[in-house]
N, C-alpha and C positions, 0 to 999 in steps of 0.2 A: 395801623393800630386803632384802638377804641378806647375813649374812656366808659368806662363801665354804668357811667350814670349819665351819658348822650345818647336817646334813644335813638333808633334806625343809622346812626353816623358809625362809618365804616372810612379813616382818613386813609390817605394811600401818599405814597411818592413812585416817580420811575424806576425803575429798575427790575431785575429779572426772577425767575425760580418761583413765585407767585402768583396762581390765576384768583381773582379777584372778580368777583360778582355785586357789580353795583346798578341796580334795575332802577327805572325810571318808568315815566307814562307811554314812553315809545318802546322801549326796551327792557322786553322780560322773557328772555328765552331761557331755553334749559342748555346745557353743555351736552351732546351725546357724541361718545367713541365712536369710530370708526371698529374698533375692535369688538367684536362680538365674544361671548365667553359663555363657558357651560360651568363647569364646576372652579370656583374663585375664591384664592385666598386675597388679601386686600388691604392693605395698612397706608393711611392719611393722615395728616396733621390738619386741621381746620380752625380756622377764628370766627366766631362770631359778632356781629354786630347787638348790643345794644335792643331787645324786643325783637331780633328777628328769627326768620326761618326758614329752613331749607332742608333736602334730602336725597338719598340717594336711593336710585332703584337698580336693584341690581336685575340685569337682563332687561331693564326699563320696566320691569312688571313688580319687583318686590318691595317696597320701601323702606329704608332703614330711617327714621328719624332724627333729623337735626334740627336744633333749636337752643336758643338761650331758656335752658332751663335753671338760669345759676340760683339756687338756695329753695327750689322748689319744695323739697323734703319728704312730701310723696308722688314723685311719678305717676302719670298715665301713660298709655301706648303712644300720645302724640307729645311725649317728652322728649329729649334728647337720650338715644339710644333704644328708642322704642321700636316695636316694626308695629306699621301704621296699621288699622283696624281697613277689612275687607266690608263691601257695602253692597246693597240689594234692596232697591228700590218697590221688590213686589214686598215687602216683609213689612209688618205693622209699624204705623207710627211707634218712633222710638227704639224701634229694636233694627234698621235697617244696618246700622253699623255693628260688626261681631267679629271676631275671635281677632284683637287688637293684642298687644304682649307690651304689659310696660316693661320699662328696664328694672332689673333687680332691687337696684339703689340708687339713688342720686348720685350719681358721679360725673355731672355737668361742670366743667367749671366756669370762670366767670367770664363776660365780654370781653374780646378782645388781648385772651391768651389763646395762648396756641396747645390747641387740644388732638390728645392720639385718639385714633379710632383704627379698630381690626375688627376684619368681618371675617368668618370663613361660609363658603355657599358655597352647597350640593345642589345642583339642576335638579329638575324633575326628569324623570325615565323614561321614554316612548319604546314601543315596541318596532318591528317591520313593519308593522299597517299605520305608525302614525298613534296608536294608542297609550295614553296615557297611564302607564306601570305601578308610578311611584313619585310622589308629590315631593317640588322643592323643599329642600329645610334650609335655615340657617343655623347651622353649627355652635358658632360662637358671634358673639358682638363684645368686645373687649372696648369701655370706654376710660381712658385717660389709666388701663394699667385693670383694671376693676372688670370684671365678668360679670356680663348686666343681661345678656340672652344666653339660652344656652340649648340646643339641640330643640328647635321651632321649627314643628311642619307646617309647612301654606299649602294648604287647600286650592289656595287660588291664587291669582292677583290683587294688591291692593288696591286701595280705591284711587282713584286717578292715576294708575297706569300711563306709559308713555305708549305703550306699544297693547293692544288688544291680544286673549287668548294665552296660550301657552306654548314656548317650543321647546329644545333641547338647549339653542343659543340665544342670546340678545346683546344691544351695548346695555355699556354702563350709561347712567343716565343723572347726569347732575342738575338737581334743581336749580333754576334760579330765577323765577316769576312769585317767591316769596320774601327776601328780603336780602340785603347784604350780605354775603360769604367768602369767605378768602379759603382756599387749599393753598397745601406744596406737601413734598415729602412723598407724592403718591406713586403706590407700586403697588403692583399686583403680580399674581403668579397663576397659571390658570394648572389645572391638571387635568390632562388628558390622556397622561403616559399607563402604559397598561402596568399592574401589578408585578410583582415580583411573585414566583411561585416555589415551593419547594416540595420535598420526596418529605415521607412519614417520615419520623425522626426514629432511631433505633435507641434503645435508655438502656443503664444498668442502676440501680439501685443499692447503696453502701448502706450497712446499719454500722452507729456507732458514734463516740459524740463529739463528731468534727466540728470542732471552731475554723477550722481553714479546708478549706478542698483536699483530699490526701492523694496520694502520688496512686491513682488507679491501678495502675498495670502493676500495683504489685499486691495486689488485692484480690478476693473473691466475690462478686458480688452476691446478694441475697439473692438476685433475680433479675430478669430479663426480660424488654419487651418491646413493642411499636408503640408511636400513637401518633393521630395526626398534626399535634399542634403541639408548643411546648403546654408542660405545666406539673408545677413539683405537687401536686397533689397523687402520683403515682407513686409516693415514697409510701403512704399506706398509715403513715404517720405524724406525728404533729412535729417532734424535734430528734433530735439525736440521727440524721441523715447526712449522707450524700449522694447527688445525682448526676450521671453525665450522658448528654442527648448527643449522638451524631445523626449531621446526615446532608443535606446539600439545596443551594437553593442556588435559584435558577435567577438570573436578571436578565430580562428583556432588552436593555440597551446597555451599554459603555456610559461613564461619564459620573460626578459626585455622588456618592449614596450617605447617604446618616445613619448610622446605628445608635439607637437609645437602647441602653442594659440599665434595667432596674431590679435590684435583689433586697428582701428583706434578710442577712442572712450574708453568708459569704459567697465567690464565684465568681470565676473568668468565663472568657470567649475567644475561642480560635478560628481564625476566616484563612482558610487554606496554609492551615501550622502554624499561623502569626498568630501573634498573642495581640488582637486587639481592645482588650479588658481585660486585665490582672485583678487580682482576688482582690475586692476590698465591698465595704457595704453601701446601702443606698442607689444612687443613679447616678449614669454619669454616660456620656456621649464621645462621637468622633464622625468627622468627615472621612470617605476612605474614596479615593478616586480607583474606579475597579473595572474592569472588561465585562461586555455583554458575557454571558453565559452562565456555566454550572461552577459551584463555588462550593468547599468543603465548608461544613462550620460545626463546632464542637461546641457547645452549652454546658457549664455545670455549673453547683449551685450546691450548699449542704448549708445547713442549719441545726443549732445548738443550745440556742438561747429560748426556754420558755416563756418568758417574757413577749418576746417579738412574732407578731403572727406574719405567717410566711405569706411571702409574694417574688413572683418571678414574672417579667416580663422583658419582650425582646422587640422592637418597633425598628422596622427599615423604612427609610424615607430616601429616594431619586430621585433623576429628572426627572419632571411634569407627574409623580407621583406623591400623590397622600401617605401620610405615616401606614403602616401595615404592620399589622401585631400580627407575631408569627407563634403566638400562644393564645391559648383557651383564656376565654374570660375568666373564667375561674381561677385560673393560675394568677392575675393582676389585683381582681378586688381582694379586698380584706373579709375575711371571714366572720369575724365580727368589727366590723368596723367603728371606733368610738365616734357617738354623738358628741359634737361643737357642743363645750362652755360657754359661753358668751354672757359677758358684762354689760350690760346694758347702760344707759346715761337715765341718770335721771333728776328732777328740780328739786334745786336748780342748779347744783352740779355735783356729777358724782366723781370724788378721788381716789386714784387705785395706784400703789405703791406695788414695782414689778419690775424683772429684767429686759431689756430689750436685746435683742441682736440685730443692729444696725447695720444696714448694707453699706458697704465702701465703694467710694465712686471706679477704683479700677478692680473690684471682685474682693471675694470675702466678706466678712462681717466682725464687727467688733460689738463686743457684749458690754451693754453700760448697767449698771449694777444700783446707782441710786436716783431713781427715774420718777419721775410720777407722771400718771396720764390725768387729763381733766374731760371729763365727758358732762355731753351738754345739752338738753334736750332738744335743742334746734337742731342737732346731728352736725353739729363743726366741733371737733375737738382736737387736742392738741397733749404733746409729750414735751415736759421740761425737764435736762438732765440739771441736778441739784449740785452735782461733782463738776459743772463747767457754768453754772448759771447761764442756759443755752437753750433758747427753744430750737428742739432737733426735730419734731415732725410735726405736720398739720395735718387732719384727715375730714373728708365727708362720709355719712353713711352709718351705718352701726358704731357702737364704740368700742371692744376689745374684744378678741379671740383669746379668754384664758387659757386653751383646753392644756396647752404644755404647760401651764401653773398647777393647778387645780386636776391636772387626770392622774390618778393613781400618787406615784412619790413628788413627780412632778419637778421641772428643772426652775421655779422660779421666772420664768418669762412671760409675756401675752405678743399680741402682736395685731397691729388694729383690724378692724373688720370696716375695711373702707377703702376710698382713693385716697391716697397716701402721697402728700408734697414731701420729700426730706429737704431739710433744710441749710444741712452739717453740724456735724458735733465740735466745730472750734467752739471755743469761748466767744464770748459776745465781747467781753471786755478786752481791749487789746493795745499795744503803743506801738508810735511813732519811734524812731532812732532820731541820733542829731542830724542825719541825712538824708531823715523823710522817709526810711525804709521801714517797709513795715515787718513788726517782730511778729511770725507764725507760731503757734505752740501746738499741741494735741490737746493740753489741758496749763491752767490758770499757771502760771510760776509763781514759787515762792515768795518771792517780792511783793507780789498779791496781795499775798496776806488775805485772802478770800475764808470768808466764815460765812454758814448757811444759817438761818435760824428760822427754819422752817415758813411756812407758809401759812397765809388767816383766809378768811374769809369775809365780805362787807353782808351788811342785812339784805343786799338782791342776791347772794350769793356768787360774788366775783373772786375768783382766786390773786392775789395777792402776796408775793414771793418776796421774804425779806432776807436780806444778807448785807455782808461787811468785804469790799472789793476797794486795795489801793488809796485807805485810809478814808471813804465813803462810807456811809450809809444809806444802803440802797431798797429803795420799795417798786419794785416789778408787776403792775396789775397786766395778766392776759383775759381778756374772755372775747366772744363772739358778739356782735351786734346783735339787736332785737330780730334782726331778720335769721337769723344764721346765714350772711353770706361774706361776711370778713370777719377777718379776728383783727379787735382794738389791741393793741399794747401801748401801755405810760408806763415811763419813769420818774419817776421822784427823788431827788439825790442829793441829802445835807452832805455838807463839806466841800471844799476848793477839789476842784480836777487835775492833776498836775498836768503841764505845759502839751506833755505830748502824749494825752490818755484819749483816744478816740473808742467809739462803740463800732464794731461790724455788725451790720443787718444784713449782708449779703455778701456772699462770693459765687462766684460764677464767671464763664468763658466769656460772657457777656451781658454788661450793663449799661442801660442807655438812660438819659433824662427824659422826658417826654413834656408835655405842659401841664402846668396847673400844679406841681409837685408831684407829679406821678413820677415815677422810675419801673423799666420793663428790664425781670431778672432771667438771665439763663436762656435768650432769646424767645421774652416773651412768654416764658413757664408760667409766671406769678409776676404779680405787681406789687410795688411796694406806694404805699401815700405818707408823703409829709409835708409838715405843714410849714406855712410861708416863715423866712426867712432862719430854719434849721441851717446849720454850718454843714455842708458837706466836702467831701472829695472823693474822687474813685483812683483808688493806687495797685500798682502791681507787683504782685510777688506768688512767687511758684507757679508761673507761666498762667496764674489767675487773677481777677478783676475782683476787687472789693470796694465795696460802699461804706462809707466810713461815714459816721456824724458825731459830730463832737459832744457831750455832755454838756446838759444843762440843767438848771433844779428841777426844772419840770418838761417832760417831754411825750409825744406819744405822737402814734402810726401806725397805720393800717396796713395790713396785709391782706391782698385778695388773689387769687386764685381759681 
């Protein structure tokens, strides 16, 4: 682990599932695979130390940038999540480094959490002579959840390459002649497997104004035809359709395939008479374990609703194969596609009252209806539900995606435009029993007696959350540090605490103490800081770990991430 304000210190214990990079005056090597790879998908967890730095080259020639970048707020390509700038020594002073790619947004988190990273990389192409076809891209760079790169050709090699030139393979190639780094978690997937192919699709086209798919075969259709790819753009029309595509695809091996079905609009999918997608709208997936060869498959699809612009797509994913859309681009994008709303932060804090649709830790979501977001110009912001007196999220990066507030009727929601901690929607406020157990709820009990009365503001413009909780009067300050890289929280709390009224700051599979007051939440996700001689204890209930501190008139603690 790291404390976040010990530079270059990266501490360690024994133990397994962690390769740990601690370089010295003698020892500064880089980590390289045995495994060489062409086209690679790639997903790690890594910790940072404290100011340092490190990276990864994939095929040893391309390099994806690591580094504590925590609260930098604008990126360069030599951020965390960058791909590093290519160099050329004949080129004028100043200009020898070029076409660098910073990450989209700051979505670094802090030393010494454990942070996701996904790459996807396509090789570069050679011919039978050895000629080069068609230059490396990387695909995606997905950091901590957040799309920071997206579809990036390299020309070439970065600047200090492990390996000279270009081929079709190379290893992976882990820095570590820059500074302290820790992995685990890491896997990759290479794709090699050849495509899946299929025969023209044969369509019939229904007019008429099907909210559900109708029973075909007792129909006529308008018309008849081929085409090579799907795409409901053959209906000739905007709504009032239905379509059904036969025809047969072909898999090169045996073994798991994934089918993603996305419809704006209703429609199933049959894979040799099985219904493997019944009518319903949106997207939605499945695993199908299937035999090498030719496979019937039936497509349909009808649309009804003016409102909703039409889209159909069909995406097979196999062994050692990449997704493959077995429709026309045109049939997936949006025809007029709506430009992003976006709420911006601004000084020195801006508040926006909105729905959320909170994601549940075992799937689905739950919509909290009296929320407010606080945006910050440092770019760290944060969502308080006022219905639970409960900070539910934290985020880096932009501050809100209104567009499903704000586009057209609009359903009242946003949803942040950032990397996004959840935090849980329990209540903060919670009791002990006479047996030490602790009482869980979804929202505050009546006993409560919880009243909100809204929130002020001080002359720096700090948000400040007042309510009445369990015969209390409670004053809640959150905001971000000067830097924007933690968020302060204090309480302030006239009145007695009864006997067995603890606060939860934290639930999670796992929490540990660390020194100095620090505590590492959720293995390491986020850290929590408090300060000396706070009453704690960590209890369990619903096969989860809570941190509990007891109330005091005056209180406060950091969160960093």
């Amino acid at each position: 682990w790291a404390n976040p304000f010990e530079d270059h210190a990266l501490h360690t214990r024994k133990g397994t599932g962690v390769l740990v990079n601690l370089p010295d005056a003698r020892h500064r090597g880089n980590l390289v695979t045995r495994m060489e790879h062409g086209d690679l998908e790639l997903e790690l967890e890594f910790m940072m130390a404290p100011g340092s730095n490190s990276g990864i080259y994939l095929q040893g020639r391309y390099e994806v940038q690591l580094r504590d970048s925590w609260g930098v707020g604008r990126p360069t390509f030599g951020d965390c999540g960058g791909i590093y700038e290519r160099w050329d020594d004949s080129r004028p002073e100043g200009q020898q480094g070029y076409e660098g790619h910073p990450p989209a947004i700051d979505a670094c988190a802090a030393p010494g959490v454990w942070q996701r990273l996904r790459i996807v990389f396509q090789a570069p192409r050679f011919d039978a002579d050895g000629r080069k076809v068609a230059n490396a891209r990387i695909l995606r760079v997905e950091l901590n959840g957040y799309l920071v790169q997206h579809d990036i050709e390299l020309t070439g090699p970065t600047r200090g390459p492990y390996l000279p030139g270009e081929a079709a393979e190379g290893p992976l190639v882990f820095q570590g002649d820059h500074g302290p780094v820790a992995f685990r978690h890491i896997r990759y997937r290479t794709y090699e497997g050849k495509a899946p192919t299929w025969e023209p699709f044969e369509y019939e086209v229904y007019y008429g104004p099907y909210d559900w798919v109708p029973a075909f075969d007792t129909l006529q259709p308008a018309f008849r035809d081929q085409i090579e790819a799907l795409n409901w753009q053959v209906a000739r029309q905007e709504n009032e359709f239905a379509i059904r595509f036969r025809g047969r695809i072909h898999l090169p091996k045996g073994g798991p395939w994934r089918f993603e079905f996305v419809t704006n609009g209703n429609g199933y999918v049959l894979l040799d008479g099985r219904m493997i997608f019944d009518q319903r709208w949106w997207g939605r997936d499945t695993v199908l374990t299937l035999e090498a060869g030719s496979h019937e498959l039936v497509v349909t699809y009808s649309k009804n609703e003016g409102w909703l612009q039409g889209r159909l797509g069909l995406f097979v994913e196999g062994p050692d194969v990449r997704p493959t859309p077995l429709h026309q681009p045109a049939s997936f994008l949006l025809s007029q596609p709506v430009p992003p709303i976006l709420a911006q932060a601004e000084a020195p804090v801006r508040p926006l009252r909105h729905f959320l649709d909170y994601p549940l830790p075992g799937g689905g979501r739950k919509r909290l209806v009296h929320l407010v977001s606080m945006g910050f110009p440092q770019g760290l912001h944060y969502s308080f539900d006022m219905d639970r007196a409960a900070l539910v999220q934290v985020w880096r990066g932009h501050f809100l995606d209104a567009t499903p507030m704000w586009y057209s009727r609009g359903d009242g929601s946003a949803r942040p435009d950032g990397a996004v901690l959840h935090t849980g929607i329990e209540p903060m406020w919670v009791r002990l029993s006479a047996n030490d157990a602790l009482v869980l709820a979804d929202t505050l009990p009546a006993e409560a007696r919880y009243r909100t009365h809204g929130y002020s503001f001080d002359a720096e413009g700090r948000p400040t959350f007042h309510y009445e909780v369990y015969g209390l009067q409670v004053r809640q300050t959150i905001h971000p540090d000067a830097a924007g890289r933690m968020l302060h929280c204090a309480l302030a709390v006239e009145g007695q605490p009864e006997s067995g009224l603890w606060l939860r700051l934290a639930s999670a599979a796992d929490i540990r103490a660390m020194d100095d007051g620090w505590w590492a939440i959720d293995g390491r996700r986020y850290l929590l800081h408090l300060p000396k001689g706070a009453q704690t204890r960590v209890v369990e209930a619903a096969n989860t770990r809570h941190l509990l501190v007891r109330p005091a008139p005056t209180l406060e603690w950091e969160l960093v991430w």
